[in-house]
C-alpha positions in Angstrom: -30.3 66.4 -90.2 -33.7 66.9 -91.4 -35.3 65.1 -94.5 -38.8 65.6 -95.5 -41.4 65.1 -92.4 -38.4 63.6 -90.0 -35.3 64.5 -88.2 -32.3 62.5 -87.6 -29.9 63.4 -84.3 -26.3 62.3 -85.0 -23.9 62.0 -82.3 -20.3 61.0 -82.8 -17.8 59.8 -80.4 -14.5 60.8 -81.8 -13.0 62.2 -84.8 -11.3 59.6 -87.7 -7.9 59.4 -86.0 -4.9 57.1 -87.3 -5.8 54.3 -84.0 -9.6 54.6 -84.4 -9.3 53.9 -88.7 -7.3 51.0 -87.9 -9.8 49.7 -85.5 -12.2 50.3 -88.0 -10.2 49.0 -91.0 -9.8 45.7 -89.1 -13.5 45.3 -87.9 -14.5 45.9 -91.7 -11.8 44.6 -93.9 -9.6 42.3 -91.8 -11.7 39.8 -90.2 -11.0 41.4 -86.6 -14.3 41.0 -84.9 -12.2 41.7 -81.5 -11.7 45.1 -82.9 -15.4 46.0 -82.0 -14.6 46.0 -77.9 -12.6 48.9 -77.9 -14.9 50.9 -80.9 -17.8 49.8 -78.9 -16.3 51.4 -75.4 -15.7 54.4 -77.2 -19.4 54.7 -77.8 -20.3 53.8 -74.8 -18.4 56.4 -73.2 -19.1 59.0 -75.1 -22.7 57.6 -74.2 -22.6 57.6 -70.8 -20.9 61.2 -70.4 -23.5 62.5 -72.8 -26.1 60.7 -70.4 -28.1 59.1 -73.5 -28.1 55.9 -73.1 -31.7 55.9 -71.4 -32.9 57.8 -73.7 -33.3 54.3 -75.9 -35.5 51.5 -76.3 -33.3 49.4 -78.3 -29.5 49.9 -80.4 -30.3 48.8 -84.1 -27.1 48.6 -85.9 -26.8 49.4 -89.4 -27.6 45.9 -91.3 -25.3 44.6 -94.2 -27.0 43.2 -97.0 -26.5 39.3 -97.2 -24.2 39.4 -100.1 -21.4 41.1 -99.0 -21.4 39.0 -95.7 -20.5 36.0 -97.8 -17.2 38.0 -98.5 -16.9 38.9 -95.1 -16.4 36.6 -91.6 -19.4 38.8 -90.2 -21.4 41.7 -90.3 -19.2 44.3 -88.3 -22.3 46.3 -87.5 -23.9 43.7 -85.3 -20.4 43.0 -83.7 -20.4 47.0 -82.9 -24.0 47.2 -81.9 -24.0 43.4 -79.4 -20.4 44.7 -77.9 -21.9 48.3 -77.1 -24.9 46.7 -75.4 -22.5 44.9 -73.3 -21.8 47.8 -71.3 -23.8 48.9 -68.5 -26.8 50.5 -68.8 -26.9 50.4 -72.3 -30.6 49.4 -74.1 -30.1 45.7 -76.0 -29.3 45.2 -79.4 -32.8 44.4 -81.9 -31.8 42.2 -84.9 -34.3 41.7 -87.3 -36.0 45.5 -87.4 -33.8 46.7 -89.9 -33.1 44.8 -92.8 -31.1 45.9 -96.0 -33.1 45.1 -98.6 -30.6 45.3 -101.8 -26.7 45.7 -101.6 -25.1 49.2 -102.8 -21.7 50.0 -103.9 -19.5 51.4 -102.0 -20.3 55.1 -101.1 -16.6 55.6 -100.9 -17.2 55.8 -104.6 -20.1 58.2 -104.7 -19.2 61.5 -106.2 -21.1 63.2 -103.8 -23.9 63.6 -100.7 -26.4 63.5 -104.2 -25.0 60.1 -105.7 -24.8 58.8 -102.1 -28.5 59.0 -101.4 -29.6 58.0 -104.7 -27.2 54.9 -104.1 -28.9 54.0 -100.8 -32.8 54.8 -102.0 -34.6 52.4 -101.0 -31.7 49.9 -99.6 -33.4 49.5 -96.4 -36.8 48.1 -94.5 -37.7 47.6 -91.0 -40.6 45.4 -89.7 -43.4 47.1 -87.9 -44.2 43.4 -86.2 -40.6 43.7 -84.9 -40.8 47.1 -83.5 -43.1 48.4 -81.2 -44.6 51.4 -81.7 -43.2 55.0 -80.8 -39.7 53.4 -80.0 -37.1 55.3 -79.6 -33.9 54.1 -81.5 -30.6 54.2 -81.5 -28.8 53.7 -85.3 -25.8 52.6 -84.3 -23.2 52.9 -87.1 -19.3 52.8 -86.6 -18.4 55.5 -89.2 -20.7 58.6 -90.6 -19.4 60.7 -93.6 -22.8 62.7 -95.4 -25.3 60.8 -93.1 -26.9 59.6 -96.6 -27.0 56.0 -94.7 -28.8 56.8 -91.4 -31.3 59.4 -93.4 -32.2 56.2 -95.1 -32.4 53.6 -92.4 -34.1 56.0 -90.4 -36.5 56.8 -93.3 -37.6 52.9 -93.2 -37.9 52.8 -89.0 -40.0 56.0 -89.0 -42.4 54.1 -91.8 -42.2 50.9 -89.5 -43.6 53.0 -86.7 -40.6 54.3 -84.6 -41.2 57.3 -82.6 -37.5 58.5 -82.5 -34.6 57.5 -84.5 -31.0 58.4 -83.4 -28.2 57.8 -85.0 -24.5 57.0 -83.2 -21.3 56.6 -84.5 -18.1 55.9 -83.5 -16.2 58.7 -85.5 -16.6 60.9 -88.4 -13.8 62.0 -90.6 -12.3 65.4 -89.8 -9.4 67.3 -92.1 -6.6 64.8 -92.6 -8.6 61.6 -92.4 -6.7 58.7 -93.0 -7.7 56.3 -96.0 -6.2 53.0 -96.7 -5.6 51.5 -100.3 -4.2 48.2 -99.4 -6.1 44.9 -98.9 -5.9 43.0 -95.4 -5.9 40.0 -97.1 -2.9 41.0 -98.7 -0.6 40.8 -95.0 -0.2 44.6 -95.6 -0.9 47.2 -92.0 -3.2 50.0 -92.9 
């Protein structure tokens, strides 16, 4: 994806199947932090056949905003992103880089790729004093739909300084992707 004076690499593990939007459904919605081992070996798999995983200085998963932790047991990104580093020869997990800065709705709800990125303007900020730089970065993300979310975190780590910004995700939704309308908290399965 390119955007202005950078480029963003995505890289994708699997496609949006029935087993993985559970696992993701639970990490997110249900309060299933253990759903984060087998998303996370997925990633590192796929990360160790594609021989990348040198190719980082550090994982950076994609921050939640305060807020909507409070409504949450934790952020699922940072589960995703200290799992994956627990694998071998993965780079470690930096907290405190990447920060977002405001909350934004849902992008579920955005109309399209246009209404996603003016949702997510200015949602993030990384900390040059927390990143040394040229690093090379890996976003680490456990869903990617337009991109509109890593072209803006990667928009505030390029400003911070980073020499590279990658992003990785677990899956991306393909033809048939499977959405879920029902609450966990409700008892109901996705």
């Amino acid at each position: 994806m390119r955007d202005g004076d950078f480029r963003l690499s995505v890289f994708v593990a699997t496609h949006y199947t029935e087993i993985v939007a559970q696992l993701i459904y639970q990490l997110k919605y249900g309060g299933n932090a253990a759903a984060a081992v087998p998303l996370a070996a997925m990633l590192a798999d796929f990360m160790q056949e594609e021989r990348m995983a040198h190719r980082f200085d550090a994982l950076v998963p994609i921050p939640m905003h305060f807020l909507k932790r409070f409504g949450r047991d934790f952020d699922h990104g940072r589960q995703l992103g200290e799992r994956l580093s627990l694998h071998p020869g993965m780079p470690p997990v930096r907290y405190g880089v990447l920060r977002r800065v405001r909350p934004t709705v849902a992008l579920g709800q955005a109309r399209d790729h246009a209404e996603r990125r003016c949702i997510l303007a200015g949602a993030f900020r990384a900390s040059p004093k927390r990143l040394s730089r040229g690093s090379r970065i890996a976003l680490v993300d456990d869903i990617v739909t337009s991109g509109s979310t890593g072209l803006e975190a990667a928009r505030a780590l390029y400003r911070a300084g980073a020499g590279r910004v990658t992003l990785l995700a677990v899956a991306t939704p393909g033809s048939g992707a499977v959405k879920f309308t029902r609450s966990p908290r409700s008892g109901s399965r996705p």
